[in-house]
GUDREN-357589 format. One record per residue: x, y, z of N, C-alpha, C, O in turn; residue in one letter. Coordinates in steps of 0.02 Angstrom, whole numbers, always signed. Atoms other than C-alpha are relative to their C-alpha. Example, Ala and Ser with C-alpha at 12.3 -4.5 7.8 and 13.67 -1.06 7.14 Angstrom:
REM GUDREN-357589
<pt n_x="+45" n_y="-59" n_z="+0" ca_x="+615" ca_y="-225" ca_z="+390" c_x="+45" c_y="+60" c_z="+0" o_x="+97" o_y="+59" o_z="+33" code="A"/>
<pt n_x="-42" n_y="-59" n_z="-3" ca_x="+684" ca_y="-53" ca_z="+357" c_x="-39" c_y="+55" c_z="+37" o_x="-14" o_y="+110" o_z="+45" code="S"/>
This chain:
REM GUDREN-357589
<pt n_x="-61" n_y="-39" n_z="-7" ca_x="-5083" ca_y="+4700" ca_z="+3332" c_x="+38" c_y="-2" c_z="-66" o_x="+24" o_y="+39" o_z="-109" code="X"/>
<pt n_x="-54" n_y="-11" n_z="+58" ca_x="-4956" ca_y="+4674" ca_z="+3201" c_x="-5" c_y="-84" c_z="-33" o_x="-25" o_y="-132" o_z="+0" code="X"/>
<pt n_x="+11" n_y="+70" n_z="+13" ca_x="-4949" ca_y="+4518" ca_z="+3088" c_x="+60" c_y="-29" c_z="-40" o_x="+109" o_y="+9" o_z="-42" code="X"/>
<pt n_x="-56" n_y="+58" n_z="+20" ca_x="-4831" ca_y="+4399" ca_z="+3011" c_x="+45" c_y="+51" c_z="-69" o_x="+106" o_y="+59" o_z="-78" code="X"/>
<pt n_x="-26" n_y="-36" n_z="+76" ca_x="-4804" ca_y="+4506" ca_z="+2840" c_x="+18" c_y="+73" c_z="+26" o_x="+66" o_y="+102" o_z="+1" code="X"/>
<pt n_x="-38" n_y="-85" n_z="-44" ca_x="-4786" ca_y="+4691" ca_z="+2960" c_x="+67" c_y="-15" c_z="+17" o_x="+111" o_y="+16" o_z="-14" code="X"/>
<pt n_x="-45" n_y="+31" n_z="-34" ca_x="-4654" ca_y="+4594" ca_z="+3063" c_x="+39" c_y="-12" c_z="-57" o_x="+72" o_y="+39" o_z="-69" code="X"/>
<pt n_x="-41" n_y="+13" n_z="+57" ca_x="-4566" ca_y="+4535" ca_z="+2917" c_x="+31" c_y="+77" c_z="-47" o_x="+88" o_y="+93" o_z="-62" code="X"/>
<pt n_x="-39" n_y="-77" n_z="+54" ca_x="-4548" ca_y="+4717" ca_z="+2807" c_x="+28" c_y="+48" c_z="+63" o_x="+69" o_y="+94" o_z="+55" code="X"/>
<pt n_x="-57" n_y="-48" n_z="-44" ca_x="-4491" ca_y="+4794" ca_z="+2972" c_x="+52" c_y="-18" c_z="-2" o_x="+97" o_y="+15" o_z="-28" code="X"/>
<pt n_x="-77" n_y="+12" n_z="-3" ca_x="-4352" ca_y="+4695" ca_z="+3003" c_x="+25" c_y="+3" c_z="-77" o_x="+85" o_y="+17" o_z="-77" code="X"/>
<pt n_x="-20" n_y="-18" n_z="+70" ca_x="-4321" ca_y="+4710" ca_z="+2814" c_x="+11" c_y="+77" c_z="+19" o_x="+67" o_y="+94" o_z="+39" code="X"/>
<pt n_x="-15" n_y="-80" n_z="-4" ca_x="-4325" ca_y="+4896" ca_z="+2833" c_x="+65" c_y="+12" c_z="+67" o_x="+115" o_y="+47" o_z="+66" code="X"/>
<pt n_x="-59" n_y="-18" n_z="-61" ca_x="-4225" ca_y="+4887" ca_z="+3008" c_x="+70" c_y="-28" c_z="-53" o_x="+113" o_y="+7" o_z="-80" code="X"/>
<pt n_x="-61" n_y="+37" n_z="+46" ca_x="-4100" ca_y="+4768" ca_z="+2909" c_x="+42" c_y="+64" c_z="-38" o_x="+102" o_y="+78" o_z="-32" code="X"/>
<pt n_x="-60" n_y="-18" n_z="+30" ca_x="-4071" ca_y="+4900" ca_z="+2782" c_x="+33" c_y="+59" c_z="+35" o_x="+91" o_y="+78" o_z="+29" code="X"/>
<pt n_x="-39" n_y="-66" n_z="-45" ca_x="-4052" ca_y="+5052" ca_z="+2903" c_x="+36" c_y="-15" c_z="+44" o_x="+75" o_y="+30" o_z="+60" code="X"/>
<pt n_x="-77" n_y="+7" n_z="-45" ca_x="-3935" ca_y="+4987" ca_z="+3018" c_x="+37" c_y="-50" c_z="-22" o_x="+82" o_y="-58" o_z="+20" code="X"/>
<pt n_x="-47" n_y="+33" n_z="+53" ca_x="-3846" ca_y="+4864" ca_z="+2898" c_x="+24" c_y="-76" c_z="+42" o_x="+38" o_y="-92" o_z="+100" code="X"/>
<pt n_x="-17" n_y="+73" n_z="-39" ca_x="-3809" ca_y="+4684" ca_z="+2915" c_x="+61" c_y="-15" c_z="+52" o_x="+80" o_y="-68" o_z="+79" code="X"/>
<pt n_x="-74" n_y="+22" n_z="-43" ca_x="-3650" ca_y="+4711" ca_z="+3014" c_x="-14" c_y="+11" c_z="+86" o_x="+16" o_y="-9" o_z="+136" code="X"/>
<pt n_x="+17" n_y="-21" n_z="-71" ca_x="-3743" ca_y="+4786" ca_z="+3161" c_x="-43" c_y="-38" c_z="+46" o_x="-51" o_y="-36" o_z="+107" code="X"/>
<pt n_x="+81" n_y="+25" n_z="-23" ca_x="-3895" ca_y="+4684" ca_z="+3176" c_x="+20" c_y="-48" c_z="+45" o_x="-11" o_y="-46" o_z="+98" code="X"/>
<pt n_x="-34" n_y="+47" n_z="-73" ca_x="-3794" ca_y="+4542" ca_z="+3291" c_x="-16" c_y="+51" c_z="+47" o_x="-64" o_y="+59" o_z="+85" code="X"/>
<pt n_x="-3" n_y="-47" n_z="-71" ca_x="-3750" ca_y="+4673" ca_z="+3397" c_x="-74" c_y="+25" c_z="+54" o_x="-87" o_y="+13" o_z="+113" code="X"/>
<pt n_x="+49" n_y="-10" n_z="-8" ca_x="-3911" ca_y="+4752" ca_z="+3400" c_x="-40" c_y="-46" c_z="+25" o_x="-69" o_y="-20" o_z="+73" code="X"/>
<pt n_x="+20" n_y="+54" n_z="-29" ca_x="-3992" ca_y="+4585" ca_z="+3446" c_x="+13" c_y="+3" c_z="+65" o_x="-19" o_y="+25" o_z="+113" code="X"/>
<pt n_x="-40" n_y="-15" n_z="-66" ca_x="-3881" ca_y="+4575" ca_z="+3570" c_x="-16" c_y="+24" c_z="+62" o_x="-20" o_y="-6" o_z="+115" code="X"/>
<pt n_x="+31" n_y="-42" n_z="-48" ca_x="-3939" ca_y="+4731" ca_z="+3660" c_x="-63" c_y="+5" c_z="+7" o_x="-86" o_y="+43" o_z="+49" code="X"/>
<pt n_x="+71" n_y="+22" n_z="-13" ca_x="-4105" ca_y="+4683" ca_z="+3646" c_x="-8" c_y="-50" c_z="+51" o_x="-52" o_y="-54" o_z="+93" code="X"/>
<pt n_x="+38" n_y="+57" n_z="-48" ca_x="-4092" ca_y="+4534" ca_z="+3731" c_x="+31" c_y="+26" c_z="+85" o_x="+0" o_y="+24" o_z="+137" code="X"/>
<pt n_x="-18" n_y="-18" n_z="-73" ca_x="-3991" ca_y="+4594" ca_z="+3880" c_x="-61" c_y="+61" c_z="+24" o_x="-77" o_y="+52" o_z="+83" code="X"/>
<pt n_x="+25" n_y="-42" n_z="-28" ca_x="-4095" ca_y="+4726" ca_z="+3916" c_x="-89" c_y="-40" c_z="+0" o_x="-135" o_y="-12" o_z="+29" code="X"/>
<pt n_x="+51" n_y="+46" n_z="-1" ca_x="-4240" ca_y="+4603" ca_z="+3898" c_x="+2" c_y="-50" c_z="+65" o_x="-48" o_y="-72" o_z="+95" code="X"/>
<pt n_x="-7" n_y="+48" n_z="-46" ca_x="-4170" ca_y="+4493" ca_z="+4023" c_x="+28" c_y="+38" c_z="+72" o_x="+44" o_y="+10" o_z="+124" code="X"/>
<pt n_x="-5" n_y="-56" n_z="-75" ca_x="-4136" ca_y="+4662" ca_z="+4156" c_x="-75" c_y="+0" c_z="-1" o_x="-97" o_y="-33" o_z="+46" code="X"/>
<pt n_x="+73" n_y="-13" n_z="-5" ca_x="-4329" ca_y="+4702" ca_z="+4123" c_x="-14" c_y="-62" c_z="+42" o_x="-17" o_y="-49" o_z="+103" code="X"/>
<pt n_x="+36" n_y="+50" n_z="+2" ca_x="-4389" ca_y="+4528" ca_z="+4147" c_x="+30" c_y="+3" c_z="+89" o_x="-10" o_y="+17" o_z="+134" code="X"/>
<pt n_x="+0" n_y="+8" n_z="-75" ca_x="-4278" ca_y="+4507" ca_z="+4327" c_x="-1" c_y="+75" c_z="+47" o_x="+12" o_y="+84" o_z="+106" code="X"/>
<pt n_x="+17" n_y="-47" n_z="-40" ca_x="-4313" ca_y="+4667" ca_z="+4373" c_x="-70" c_y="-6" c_z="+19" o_x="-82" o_y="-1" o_z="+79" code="X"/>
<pt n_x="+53" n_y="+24" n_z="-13" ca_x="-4476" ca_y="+4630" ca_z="+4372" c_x="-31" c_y="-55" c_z="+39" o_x="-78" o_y="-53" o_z="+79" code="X"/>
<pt n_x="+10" n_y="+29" n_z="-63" ca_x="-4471" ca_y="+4483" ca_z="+4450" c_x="+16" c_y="+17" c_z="+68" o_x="-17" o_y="+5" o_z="+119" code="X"/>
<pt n_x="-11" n_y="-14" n_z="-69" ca_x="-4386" ca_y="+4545" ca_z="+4582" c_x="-61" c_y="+60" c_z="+45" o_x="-77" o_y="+54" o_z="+105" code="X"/>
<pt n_x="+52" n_y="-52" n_z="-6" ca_x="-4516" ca_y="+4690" ca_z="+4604" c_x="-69" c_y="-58" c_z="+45" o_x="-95" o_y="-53" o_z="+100" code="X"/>
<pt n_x="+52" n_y="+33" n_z="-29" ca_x="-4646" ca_y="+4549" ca_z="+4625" c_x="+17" c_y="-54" c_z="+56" o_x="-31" o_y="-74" o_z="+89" code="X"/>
<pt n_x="-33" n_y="+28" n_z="-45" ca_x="-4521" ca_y="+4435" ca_z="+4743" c_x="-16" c_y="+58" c_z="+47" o_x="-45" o_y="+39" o_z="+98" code="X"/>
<pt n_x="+18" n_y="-41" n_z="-74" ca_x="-4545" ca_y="+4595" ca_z="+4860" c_x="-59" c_y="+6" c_z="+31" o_x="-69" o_y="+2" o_z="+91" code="X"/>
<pt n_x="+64" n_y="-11" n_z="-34" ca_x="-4720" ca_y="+4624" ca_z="+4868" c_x="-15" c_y="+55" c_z="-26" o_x="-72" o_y="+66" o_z="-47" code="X"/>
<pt n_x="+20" n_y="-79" n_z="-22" ca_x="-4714" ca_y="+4795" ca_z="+4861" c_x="+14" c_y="+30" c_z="-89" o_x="+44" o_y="+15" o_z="-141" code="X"/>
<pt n_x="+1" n_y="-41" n_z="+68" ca_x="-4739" ca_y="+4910" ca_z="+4731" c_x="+11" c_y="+57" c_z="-4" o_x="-12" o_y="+73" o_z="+51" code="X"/>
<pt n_x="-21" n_y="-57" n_z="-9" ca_x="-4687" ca_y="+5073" ca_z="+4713" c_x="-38" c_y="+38" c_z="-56" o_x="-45" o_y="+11" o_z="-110" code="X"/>
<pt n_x="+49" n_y="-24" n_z="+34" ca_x="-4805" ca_y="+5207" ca_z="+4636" c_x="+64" c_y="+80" c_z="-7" o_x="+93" o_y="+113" o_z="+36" code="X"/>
<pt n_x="-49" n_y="-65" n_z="+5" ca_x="-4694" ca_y="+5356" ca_z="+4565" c_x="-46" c_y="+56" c_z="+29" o_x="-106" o_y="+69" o_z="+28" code="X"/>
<pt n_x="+63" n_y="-88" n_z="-31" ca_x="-4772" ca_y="+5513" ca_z="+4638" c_x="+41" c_y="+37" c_z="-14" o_x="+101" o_y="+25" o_z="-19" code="X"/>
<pt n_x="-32" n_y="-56" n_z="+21" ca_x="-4738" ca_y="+5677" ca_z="+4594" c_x="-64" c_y="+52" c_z="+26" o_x="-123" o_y="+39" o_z="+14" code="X"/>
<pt n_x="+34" n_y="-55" n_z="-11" ca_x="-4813" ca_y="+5846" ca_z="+4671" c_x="-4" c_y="+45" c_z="-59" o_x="+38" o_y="+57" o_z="-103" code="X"/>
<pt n_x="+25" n_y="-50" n_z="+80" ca_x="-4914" ca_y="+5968" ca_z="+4544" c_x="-1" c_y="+53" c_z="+55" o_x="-15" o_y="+32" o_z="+111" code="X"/>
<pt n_x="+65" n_y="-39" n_z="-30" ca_x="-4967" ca_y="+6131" ca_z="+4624" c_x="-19" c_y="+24" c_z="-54" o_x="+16" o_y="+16" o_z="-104" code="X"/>
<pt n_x="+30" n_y="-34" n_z="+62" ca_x="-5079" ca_y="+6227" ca_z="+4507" c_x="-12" c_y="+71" c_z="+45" o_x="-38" o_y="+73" o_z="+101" code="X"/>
<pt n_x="+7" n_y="-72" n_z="-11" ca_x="-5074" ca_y="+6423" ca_z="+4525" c_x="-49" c_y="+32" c_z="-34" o_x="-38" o_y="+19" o_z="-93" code="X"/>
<pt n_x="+44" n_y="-51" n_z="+46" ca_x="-5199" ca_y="+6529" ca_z="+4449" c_x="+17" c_y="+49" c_z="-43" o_x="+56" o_y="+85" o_z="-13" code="X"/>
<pt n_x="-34" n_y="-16" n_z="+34" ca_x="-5158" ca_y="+6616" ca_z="+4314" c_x="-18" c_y="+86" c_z="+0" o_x="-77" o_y="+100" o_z="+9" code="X"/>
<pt n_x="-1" n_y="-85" n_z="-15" ca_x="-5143" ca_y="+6825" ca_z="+4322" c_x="-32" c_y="+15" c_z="-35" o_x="-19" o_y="-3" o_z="-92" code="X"/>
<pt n_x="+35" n_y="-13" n_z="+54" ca_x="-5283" ca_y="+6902" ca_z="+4248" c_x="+25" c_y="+52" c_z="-48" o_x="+44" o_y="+103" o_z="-18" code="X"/>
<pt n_x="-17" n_y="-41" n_z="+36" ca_x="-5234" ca_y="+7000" ca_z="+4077" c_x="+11" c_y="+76" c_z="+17" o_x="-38" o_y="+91" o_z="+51" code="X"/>
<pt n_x="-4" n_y="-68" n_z="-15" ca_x="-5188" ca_y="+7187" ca_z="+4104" c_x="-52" c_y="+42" c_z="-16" o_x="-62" o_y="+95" o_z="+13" code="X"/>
<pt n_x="+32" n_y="-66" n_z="+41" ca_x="-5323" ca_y="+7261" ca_z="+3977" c_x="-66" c_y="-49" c_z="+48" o_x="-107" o_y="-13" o_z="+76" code="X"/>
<pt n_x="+56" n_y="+32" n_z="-38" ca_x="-5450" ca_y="+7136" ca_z="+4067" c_x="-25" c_y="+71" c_z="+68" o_x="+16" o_y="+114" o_z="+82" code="X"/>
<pt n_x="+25" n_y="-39" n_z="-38" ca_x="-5559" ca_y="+7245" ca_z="+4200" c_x="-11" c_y="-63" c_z="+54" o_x="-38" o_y="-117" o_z="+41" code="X"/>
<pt n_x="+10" n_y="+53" n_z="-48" ca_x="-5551" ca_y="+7150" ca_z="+4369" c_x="-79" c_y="-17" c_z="+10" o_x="-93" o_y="-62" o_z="+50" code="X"/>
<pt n_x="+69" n_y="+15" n_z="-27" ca_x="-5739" ca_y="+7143" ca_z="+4381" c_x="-31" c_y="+26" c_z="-62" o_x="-10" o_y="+81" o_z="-81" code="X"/>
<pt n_x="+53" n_y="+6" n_z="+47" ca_x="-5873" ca_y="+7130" ca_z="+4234" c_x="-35" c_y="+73" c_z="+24" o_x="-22" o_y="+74" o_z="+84" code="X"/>
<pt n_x="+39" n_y="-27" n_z="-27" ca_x="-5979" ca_y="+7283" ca_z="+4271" c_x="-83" c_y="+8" c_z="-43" o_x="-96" o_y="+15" o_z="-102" code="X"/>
<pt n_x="+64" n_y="+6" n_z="-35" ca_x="-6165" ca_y="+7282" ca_z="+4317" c_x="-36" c_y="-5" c_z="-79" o_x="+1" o_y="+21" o_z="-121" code="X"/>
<pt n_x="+26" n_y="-15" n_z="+56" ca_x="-6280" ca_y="+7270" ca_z="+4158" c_x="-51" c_y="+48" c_z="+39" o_x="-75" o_y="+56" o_z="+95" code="X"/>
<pt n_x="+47" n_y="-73" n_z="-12" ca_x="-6382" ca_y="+7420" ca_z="+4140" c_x="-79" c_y="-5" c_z="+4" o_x="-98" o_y="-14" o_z="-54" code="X"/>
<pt n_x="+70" n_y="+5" n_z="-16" ca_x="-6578" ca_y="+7411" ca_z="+4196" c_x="-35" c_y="+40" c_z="-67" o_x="-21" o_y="+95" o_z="-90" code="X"/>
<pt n_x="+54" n_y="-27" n_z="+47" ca_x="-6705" ca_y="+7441" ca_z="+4065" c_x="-60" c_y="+50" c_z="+34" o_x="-90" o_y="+45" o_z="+88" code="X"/>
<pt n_x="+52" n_y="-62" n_z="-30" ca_x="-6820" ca_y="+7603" ca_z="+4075" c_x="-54" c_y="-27" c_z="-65" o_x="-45" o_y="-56" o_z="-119" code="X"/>
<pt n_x="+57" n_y="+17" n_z="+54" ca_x="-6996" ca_y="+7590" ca_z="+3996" c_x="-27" c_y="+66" c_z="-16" o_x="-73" o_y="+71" o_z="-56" code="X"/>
């Protein structure tokens, strides 16, 4: 995955784009939202149950082109 020297020039690069005054903060909201994930999750597995998002597709067929001819016609028989 990523290694000791990647990890290092990001947060160098994060450092300089959001500037040392933010990066507490930023922390910050990392970890809280780290520590909603984590007991949300537990709680998910405290239930049992799991919940599978579903969502209905239908698929329609799509209108054939105007200049299209609804039907291919016949190839023509060879005379000898």
């Amino acid at each position: 995955m990523f290694g000791l020297s990647e990890i290092a020039i990001l947060l160098v690069v994060v450092a300089l784009v959001v500037g040392a005054k933010k990066l507490p903060e930023l922390a910050r909201n990392a970890g809280k939202a780290a520590r909603i994930l984590k007991a949300e999750a537990r709680e998910m597995k405290a239930d049992g149950t799991r919940q599978e998002p579903t969502a209905t597709y239908t698929v329609k067929e799509a209108p054939a082109p105007a200049s299209a001819p609804a039907t291919a016609p016949a190839p023509a028989a060879e005379k000898n």
